[in-house]
LUMNU-451915 format. One record per residue (C-alpha): residue in three letters; x negated, y, z. Coordinates in nm, 3 decimals, always signed. Example, Ala and Ser with C-alpha at 12.3 -4.5 7.8 and 13.67 -1.06 7.14 Angstrom:
ALA,-1.230,-0.450,+0.780
SER,-1.367,-0.106,+0.714
# end
This chain:
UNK,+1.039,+22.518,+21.258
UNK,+0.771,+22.291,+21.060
UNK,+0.926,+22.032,+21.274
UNK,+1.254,+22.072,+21.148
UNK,+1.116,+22.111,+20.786
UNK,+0.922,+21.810,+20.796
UNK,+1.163,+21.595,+20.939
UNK,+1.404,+21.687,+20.683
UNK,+1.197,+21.707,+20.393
UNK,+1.005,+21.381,+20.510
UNK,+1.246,+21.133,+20.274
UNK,+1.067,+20.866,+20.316
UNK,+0.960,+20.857,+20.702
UNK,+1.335,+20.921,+20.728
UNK,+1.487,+20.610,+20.554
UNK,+1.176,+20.439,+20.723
UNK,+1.268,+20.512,+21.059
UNK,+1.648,+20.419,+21.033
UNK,+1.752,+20.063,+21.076
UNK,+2.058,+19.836,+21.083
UNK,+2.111,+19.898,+21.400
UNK,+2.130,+20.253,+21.353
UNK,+2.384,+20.229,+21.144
UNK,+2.606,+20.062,+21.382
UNK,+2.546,+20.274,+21.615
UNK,+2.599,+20.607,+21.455
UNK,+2.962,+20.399,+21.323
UNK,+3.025,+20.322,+21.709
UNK,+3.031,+20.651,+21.808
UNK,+3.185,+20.840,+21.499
UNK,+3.520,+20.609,+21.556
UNK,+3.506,+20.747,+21.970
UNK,+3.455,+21.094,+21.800
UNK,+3.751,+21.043,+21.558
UNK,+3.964,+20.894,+21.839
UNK,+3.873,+21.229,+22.049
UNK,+3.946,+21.457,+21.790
UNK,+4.325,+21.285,+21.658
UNK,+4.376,+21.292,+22.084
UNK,+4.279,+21.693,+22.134
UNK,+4.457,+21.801,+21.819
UNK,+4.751,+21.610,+21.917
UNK,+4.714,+21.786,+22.269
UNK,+4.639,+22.129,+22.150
UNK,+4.244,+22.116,+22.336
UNK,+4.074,+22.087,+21.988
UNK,+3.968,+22.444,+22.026
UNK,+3.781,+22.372,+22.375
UNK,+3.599,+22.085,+22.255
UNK,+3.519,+22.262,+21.974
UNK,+3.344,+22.554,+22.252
UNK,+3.166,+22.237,+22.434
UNK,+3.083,+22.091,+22.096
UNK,+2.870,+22.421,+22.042
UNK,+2.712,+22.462,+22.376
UNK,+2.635,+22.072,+22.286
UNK,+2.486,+22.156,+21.969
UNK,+2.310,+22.503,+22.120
UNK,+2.074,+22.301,+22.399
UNK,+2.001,+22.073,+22.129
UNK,+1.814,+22.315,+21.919
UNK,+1.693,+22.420,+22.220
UNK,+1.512,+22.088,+22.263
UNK,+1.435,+22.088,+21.881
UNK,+1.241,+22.441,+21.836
UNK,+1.138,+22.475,+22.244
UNK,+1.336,+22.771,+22.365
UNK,+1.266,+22.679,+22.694
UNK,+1.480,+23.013,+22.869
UNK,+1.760,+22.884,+22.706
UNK,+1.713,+22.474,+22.750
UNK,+1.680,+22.547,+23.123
UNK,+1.968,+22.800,+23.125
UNK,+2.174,+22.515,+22.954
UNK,+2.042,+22.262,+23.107
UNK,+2.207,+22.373,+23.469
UNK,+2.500,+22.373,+23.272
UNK,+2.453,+22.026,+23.201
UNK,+2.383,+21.940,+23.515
UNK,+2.802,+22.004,+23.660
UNK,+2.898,+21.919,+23.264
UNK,+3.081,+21.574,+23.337
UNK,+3.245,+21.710,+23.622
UNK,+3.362,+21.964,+23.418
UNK,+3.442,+21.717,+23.133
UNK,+3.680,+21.539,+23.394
UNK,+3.864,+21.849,+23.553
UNK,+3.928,+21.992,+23.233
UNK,+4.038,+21.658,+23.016
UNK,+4.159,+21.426,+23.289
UNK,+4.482,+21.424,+23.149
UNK,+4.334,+21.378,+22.757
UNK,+4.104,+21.117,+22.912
UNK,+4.339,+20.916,+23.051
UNK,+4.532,+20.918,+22.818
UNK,+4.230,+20.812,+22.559
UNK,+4.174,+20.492,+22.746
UNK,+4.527,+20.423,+22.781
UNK,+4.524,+20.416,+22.353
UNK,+4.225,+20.170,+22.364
UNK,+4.370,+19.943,+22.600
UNK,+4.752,+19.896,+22.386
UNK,+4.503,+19.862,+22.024
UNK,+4.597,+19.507,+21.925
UNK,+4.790,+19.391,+22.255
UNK,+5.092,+19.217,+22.231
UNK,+5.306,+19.507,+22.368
UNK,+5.160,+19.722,+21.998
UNK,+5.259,+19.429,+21.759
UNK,+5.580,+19.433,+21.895
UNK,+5.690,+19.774,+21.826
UNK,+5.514,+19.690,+21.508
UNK,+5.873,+19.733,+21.310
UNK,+5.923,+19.798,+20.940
UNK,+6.145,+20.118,+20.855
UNK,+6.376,+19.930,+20.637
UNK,+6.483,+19.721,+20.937
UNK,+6.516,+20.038,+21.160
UNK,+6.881,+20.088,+21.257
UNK,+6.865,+20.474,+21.142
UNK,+7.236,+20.560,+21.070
UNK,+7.400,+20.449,+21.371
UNK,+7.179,+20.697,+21.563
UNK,+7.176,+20.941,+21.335
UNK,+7.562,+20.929,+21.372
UNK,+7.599,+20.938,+21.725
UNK,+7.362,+21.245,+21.769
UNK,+7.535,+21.427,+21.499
UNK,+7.857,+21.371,+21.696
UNK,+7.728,+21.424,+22.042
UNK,+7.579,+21.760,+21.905
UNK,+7.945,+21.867,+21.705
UNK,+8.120,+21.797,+22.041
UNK,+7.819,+22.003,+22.236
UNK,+7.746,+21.681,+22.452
UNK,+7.370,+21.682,+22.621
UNK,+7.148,+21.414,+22.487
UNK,+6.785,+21.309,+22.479
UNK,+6.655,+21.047,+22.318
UNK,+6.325,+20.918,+22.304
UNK,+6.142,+20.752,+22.043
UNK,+5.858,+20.538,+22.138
UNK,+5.534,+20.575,+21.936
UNK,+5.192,+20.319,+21.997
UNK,+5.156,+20.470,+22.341
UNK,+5.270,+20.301,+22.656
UNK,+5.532,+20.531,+22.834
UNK,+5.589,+20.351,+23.189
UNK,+5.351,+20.573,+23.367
UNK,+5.551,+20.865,+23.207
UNK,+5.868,+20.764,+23.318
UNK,+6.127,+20.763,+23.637
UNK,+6.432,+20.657,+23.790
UNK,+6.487,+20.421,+23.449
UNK,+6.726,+20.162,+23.418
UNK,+6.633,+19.858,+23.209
UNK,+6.905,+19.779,+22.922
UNK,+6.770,+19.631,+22.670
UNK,+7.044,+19.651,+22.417
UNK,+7.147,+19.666,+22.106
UNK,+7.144,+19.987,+21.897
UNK,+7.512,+20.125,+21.796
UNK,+7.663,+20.439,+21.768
UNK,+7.927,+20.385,+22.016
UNK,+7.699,+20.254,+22.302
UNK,+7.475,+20.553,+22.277
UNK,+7.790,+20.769,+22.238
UNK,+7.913,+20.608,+22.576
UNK,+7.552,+20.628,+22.768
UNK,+7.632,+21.039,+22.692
UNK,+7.933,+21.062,+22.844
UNK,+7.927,+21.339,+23.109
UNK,+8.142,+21.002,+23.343
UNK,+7.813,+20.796,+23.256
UNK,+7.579,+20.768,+23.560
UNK,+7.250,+20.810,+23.340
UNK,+7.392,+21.092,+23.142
UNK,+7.163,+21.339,+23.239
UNK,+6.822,+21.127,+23.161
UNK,+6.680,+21.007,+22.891
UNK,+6.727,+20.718,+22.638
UNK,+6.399,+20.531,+22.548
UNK,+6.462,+20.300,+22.218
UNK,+6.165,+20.074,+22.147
UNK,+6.130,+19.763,+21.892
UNK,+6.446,+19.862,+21.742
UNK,+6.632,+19.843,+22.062
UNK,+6.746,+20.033,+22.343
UNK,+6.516,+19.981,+22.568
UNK,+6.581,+20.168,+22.932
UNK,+6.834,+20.460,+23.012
UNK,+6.874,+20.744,+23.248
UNK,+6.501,+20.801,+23.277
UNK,+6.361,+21.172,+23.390
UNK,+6.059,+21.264,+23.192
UNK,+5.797,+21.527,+23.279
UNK,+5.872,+21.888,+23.258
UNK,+5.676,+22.102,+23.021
UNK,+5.496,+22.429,+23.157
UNK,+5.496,+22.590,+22.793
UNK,+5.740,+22.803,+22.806
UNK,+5.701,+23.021,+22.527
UNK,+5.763,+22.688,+22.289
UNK,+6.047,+22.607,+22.539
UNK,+6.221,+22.941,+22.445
UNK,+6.578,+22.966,+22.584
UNK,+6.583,+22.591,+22.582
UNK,+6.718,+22.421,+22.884
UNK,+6.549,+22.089,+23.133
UNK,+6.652,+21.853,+22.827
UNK,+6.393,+22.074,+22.613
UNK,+6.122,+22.113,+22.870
UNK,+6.155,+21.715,+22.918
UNK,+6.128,+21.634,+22.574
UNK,+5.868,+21.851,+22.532
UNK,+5.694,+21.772,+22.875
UNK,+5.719,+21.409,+22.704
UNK,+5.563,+21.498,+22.343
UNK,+5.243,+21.671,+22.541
UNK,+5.155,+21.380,+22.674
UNK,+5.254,+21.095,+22.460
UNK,+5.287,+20.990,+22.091
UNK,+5.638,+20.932,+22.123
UNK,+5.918,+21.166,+21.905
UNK,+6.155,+21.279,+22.131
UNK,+6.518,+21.406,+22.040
UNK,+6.720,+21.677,+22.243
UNK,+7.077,+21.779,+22.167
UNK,+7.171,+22.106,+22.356
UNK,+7.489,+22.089,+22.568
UNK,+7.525,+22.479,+22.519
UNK,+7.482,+22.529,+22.173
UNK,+7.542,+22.196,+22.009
UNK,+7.202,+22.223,+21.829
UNK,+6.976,+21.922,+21.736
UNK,+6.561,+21.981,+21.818
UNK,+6.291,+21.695,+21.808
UNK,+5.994,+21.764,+21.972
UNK,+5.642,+21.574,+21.898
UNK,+5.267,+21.618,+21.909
UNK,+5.372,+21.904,+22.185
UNK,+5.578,+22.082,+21.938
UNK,+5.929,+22.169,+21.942
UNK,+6.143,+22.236,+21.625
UNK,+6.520,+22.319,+21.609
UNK,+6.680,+22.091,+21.294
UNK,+6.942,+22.194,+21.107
UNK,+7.126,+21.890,+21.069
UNK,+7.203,+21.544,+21.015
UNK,+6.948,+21.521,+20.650
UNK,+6.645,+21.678,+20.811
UNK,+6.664,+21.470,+21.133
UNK,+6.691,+21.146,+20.929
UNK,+6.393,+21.303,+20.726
UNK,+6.171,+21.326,+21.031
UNK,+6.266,+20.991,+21.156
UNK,+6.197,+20.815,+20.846
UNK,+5.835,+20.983,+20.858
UNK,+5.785,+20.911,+21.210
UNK,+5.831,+20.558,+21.156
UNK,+5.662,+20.523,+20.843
UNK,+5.317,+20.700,+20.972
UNK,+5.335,+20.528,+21.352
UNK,+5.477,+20.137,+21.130
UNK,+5.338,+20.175,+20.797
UNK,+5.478,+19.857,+20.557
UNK,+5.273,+19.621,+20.447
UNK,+5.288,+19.702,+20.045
UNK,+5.076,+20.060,+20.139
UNK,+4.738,+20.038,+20.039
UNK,+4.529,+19.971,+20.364
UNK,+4.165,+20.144,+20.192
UNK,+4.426,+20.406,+20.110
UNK,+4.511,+20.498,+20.491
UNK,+4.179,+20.400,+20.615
UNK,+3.994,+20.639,+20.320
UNK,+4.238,+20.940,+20.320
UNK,+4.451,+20.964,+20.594
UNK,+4.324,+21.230,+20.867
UNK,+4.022,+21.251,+20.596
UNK,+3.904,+21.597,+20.800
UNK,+3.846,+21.426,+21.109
UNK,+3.703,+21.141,+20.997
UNK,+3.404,+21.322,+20.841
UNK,+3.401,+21.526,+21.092
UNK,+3.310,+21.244,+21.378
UNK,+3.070,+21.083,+21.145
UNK,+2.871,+21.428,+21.110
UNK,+2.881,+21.463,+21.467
UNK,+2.759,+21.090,+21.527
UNK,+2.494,+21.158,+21.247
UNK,+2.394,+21.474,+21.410
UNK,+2.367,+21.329,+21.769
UNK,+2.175,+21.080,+21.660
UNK,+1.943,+21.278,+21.466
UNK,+1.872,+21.495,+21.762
UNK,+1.887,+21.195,+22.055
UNK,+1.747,+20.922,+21.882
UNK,+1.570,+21.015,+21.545
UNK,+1.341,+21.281,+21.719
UNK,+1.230,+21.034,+21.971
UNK,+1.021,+20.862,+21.710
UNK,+0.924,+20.490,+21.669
UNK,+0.667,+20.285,+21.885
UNK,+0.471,+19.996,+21.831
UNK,+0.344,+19.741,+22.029
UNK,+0.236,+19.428,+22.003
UNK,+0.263,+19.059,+22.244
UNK,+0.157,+18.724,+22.297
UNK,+0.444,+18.501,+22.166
UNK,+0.468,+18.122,+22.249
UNK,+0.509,+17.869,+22.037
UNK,+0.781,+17.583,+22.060
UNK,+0.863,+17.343,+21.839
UNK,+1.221,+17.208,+21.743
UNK,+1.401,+16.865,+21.653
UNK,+1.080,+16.688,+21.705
UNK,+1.130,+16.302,+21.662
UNK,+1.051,+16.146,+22.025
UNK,+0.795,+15.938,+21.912
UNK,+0.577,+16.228,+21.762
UNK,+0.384,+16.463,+22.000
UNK,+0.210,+16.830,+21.903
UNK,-0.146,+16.822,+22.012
UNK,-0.265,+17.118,+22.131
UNK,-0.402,+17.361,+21.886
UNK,-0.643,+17.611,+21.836
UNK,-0.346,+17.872,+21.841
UNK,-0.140,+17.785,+22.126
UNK,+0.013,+18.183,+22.089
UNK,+0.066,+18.422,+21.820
UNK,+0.053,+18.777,+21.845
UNK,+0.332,+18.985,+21.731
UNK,+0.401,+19.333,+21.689
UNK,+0.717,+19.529,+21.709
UNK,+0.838,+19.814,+21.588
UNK,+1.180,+19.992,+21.760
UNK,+1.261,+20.335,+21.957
UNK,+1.080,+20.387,+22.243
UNK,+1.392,+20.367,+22.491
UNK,+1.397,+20.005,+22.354
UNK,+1.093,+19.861,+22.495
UNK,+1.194,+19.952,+22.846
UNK,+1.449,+19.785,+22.858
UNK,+1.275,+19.441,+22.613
UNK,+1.262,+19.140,+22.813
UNK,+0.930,+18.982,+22.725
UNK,+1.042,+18.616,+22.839
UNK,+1.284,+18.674,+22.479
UNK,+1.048,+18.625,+22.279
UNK,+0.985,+18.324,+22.128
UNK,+0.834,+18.156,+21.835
UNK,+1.061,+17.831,+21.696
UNK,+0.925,+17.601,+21.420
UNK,+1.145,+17.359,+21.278
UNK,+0.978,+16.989,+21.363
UNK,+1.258,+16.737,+21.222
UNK,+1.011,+16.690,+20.920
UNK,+0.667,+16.657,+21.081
UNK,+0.483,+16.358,+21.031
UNK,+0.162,+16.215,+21.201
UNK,-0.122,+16.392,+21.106
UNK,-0.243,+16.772,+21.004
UNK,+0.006,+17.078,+20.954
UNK,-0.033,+17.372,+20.840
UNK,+0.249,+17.604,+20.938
UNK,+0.285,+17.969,+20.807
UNK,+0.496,+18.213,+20.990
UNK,+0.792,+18.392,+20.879
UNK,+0.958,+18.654,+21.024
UNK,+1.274,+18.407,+21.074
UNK,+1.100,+18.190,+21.304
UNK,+1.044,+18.448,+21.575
UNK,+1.324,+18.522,+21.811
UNK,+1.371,+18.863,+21.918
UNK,+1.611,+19.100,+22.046
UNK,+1.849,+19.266,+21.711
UNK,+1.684,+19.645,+21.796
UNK,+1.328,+19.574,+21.700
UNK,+1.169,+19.479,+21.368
UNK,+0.845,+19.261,+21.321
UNK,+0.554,+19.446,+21.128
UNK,+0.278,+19.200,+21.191
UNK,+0.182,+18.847,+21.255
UNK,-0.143,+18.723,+21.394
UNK,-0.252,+18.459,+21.286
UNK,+0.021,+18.449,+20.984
UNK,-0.064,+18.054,+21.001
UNK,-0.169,+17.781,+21.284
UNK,-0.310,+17.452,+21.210
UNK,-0.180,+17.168,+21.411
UNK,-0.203,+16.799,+21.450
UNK,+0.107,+16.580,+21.525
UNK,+0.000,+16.225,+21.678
UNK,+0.258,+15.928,+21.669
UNK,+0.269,+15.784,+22.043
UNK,+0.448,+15.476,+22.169
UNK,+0.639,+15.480,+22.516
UNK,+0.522,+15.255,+22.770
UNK,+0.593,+15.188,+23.167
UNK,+0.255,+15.184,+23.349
UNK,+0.173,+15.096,+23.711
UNK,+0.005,+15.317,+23.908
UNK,-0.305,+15.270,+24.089
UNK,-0.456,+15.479,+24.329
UNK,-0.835,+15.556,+24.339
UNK,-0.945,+15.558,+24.704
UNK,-1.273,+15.701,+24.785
UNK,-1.456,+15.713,+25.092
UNK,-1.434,+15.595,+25.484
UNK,-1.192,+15.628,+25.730
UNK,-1.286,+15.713,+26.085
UNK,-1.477,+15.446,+26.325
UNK,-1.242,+15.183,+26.456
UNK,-0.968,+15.285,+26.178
UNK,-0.893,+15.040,+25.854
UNK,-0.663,+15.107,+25.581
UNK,-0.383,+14.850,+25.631
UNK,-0.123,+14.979,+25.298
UNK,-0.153,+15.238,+25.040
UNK,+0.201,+15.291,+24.910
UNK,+0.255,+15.492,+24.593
UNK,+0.613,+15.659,+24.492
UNK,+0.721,+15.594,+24.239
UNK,+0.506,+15.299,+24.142
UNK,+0.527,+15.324,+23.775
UNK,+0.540,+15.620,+23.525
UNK,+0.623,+15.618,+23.188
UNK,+0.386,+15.759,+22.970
UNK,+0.298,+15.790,+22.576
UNK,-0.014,+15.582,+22.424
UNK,-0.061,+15.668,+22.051
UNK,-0.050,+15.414,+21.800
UNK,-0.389,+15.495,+21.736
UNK,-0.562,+15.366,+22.015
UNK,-0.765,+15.066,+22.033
UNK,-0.710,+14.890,+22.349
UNK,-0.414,+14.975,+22.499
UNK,-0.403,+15.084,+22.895
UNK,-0.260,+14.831,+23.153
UNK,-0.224,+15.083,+23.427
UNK,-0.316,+15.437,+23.517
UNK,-0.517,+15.575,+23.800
UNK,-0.466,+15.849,+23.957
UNK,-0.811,+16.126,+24.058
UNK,-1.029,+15.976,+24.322
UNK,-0.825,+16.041,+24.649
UNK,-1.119,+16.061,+25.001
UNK,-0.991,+15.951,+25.269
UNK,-1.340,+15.993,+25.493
UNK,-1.280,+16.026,+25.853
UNK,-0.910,+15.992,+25.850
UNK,-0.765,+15.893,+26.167
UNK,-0.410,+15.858,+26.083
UNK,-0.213,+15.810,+25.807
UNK,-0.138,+16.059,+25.530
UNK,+0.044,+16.128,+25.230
UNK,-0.077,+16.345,+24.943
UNK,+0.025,+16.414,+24.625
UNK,-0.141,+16.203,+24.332
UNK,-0.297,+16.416,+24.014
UNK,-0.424,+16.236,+23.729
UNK,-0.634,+16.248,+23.445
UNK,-0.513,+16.049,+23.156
UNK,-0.759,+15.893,+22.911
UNK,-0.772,+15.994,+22.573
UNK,-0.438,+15.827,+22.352
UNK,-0.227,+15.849,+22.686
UNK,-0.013,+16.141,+22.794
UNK,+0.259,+16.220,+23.005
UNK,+0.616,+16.222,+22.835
UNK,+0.722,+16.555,+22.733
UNK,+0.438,+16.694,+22.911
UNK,+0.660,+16.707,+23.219
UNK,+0.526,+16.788,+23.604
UNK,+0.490,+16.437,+23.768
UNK,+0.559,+16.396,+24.138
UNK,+0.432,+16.132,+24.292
UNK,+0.318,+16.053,+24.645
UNK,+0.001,+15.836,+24.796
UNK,+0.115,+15.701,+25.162
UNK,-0.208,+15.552,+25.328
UNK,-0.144,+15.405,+25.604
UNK,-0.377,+15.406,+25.864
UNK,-0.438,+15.162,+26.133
UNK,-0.651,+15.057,+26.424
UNK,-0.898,+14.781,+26.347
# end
């Protein structure tokens, strides 16, 4: 319980332990926990995520004051819990991932219509008259959800909306009378499709198949569905799983005009208006759930420090300038992040970068800022050692030397040395405008050939004088052929 008091009451470790990054991704998860919650309340499961939200919420406290009868009880729970996740919510799940995949696709800004260009009263018109002359009709109104997995035995129209062609598709001598009319985009989009039955039957009432289609079609879809009843002649729109009975022409024109207005809101509505107060219960709620997940996942877990040996590079350095080597070829840096971070910190990413494009020959003195060190976004620097290196920067000249091997010793009795071939036989290399006498050629270290009986190749190493060095200090491969011969 101190625990809990002192990490509450604790202000200021608090706000010192929370970073950007944090932030992010407490936001990441609050907008899946808002998705979840507008899918289960739309699906009627809200109360059973609510019961696994507590059991959730349970082991964590658990953790938090060490019950440890009840962690391990809940903890076997655990253990079968995404299994049981999946058999419960496959249907919600699916359906979840099917909404991420249509956000921003071409398919969504299609149906992305405005009301006022809606072609209301011609359907309104028809279903009135289909329901006055007790004619079976259902008609389905496509929301941001993609249907085609939902639908069967369809027949692509694509036509225009009027009363008398949706009139006609009715007709008990029309072959796709009996399915169902899908308009999307403000057009009539496929006809005589079968949609899945509902098992509610207590919402289904004394309705008919029509009903337990339309509402088989509203449980798992966004989609507003509307059913006219060959029996009675009644009018009933079914949606979020619901199904209402209308009673007439006014109030079905009222619910269309909503339905397209919440799923195709116009331009002139305030955008921080829908994004601040629309669904403003669930919205708080996911962000208290991320909050509280991360409190109890991530915030207990505490920060770690540690600290490593960063190497230095330098940047836009002119070609004829070269870095000799300092006193601090590496600086030691420590980090500060969760401790789940450093596992998984790849040490070769660090890296210290000074900007060279000004450096002139002679001393520098360079003091290091958090900027120039590159490290992963999840950790934060707290200390820099040394917090400045001195270096000198030498102007060099480039130059094409020969190479000359230095052969040392004897070859075996009644063996000469008839070639030494070298490969490449020059190298450029860098002489710095400071020295004296300039080099005509290079040597390479002392090579012994004693008692050699036949000719070899090694690989040439060198020691450069002072004022000459390799350019860009790179690896140089070259080969010494001697050739060996009989006397």
């Amino acid at each position: 319980m101190s625990q809990f008091i002192s990490a509450v009451t604790g202000y200021g470790s608090f706000t010192g332990s929370f970073y950007l990054t944090d932030l992010f991704d407490v936001l990441v998860i609050a907008v899946f926990f808002y998705a979840a919650l507008l899918l289960f309340k739309k699906t009627r499961s809200l109360p059973i995520l609510v019961g696994i939200g507590v059991v959730i919420i349970l082991y964590g406290l658990s953790q938090f004051f060490s019950l440890t009868l009840t962690s391990a009880f809940l903890q076997s729970f655990f253990g079968a819990f995404f299994l049981i996740l999946i058999i419960i919510f496959q249907e919600e799940i699916r359906r979840f991932f099917e909404s991420i995949s249509v956000l921003g696709s071409r398919q969504q800004k299609e149906r992305s219509i405005s009301l006022k260009n809606f072609l209301l009263d011609p359907i309104i018109q028809a279903i009135t008259n289909l329901a006055s002359h007790k004619v079976g009709a259902l008609i389905v109104f496509t929301g941001h959800e993609n249907l085609e997995r939902h639908l069967e035995g369809e027949t692509y129209l694509d036509g225009l909306i009027s009363q008398t062609l949706i009139e006609s598709i009715f007709d008990s001598s029309s072959p796709g009378h009996d399915g169902a009319m899908v308009i999307t985009n403000n057009r009539i989009a496929v006809v005589g499709a079968q949609l899945p039955l509902s098992r509610n039957f207590q919402e289904i009432g004394k309705g008919g198949t029509r009903h337990a289609a339309a509402l088989g079609l509203a449980e798992k879809s966004d989609a507003l569905i509307v059913v006219v009843s060959e029996e009675r002649g009644t009018i009933s729109v079914t949606q979020n799983g619901e199904l209402k009975k209308l009673d007439g022409a006014e109030e079905l024109a009222s619910i269309l005009r909503k339905f397209y207005k919440e799923k195709y809101p116009t331009q002139s509505e305030s955008v921080w208006k829908r994004v601040l107060i629309k669904n403003l219960t669930e919205k708080v709620s996911a962000i208290v759930l991320a909050g509280a997940l991360w409190f109890f996942l991530v915030f207990q877990a505490g920060n770690i420090r540690r600290s490593y040996e960063v190497p230095i590079s330098y940047r836009d350095l002119a070609e004829n300038l070269v870095v000799e080597d300092s006193k601090d070829r590496l600086v030691i840096v420590t980090l500060e992040s969760r401790g789940q971070s450093f596992d998984q910190l790849d040490i070769n990413s660090l890296n210290l970068s000074v900007d060279a494009r000004d450096f002139k020959s002679g001393d520098h003195t360079i003091h290091i800022t958090d900027s120039m060190i590159r490290k992963p976004f999840a950790f934060d620097i707290i200390n820099i050692n040394p917090p400045e290196i001195n270096i000198h920067v030498n102007e060099y000249s480039l130059a094409d030397l020969p190479i000359k091997a230095d052969i040392i010793g004897t070859v075996a009795p009644g063996r000469r040395i008839q070639q030494v071939v070298i490969t490449p036989r020059n190298l450029p290399v860098l002489i710095s405008d400071g020295l004296e006498r300039t080099p005509l050629s290079i040597s390479t270290n002392p090579i012994d050939v004693t008692g050699l009986q036949s000719t070899v190749s090694r690989q040439a190493t060198f020691s450069l004088p002072s004022g000459v060095r390799f350019q860009n200090n790179s690896s140089i491969d070259v080969a010494v052929t001697i050739v060996i011969r009989n006397r």
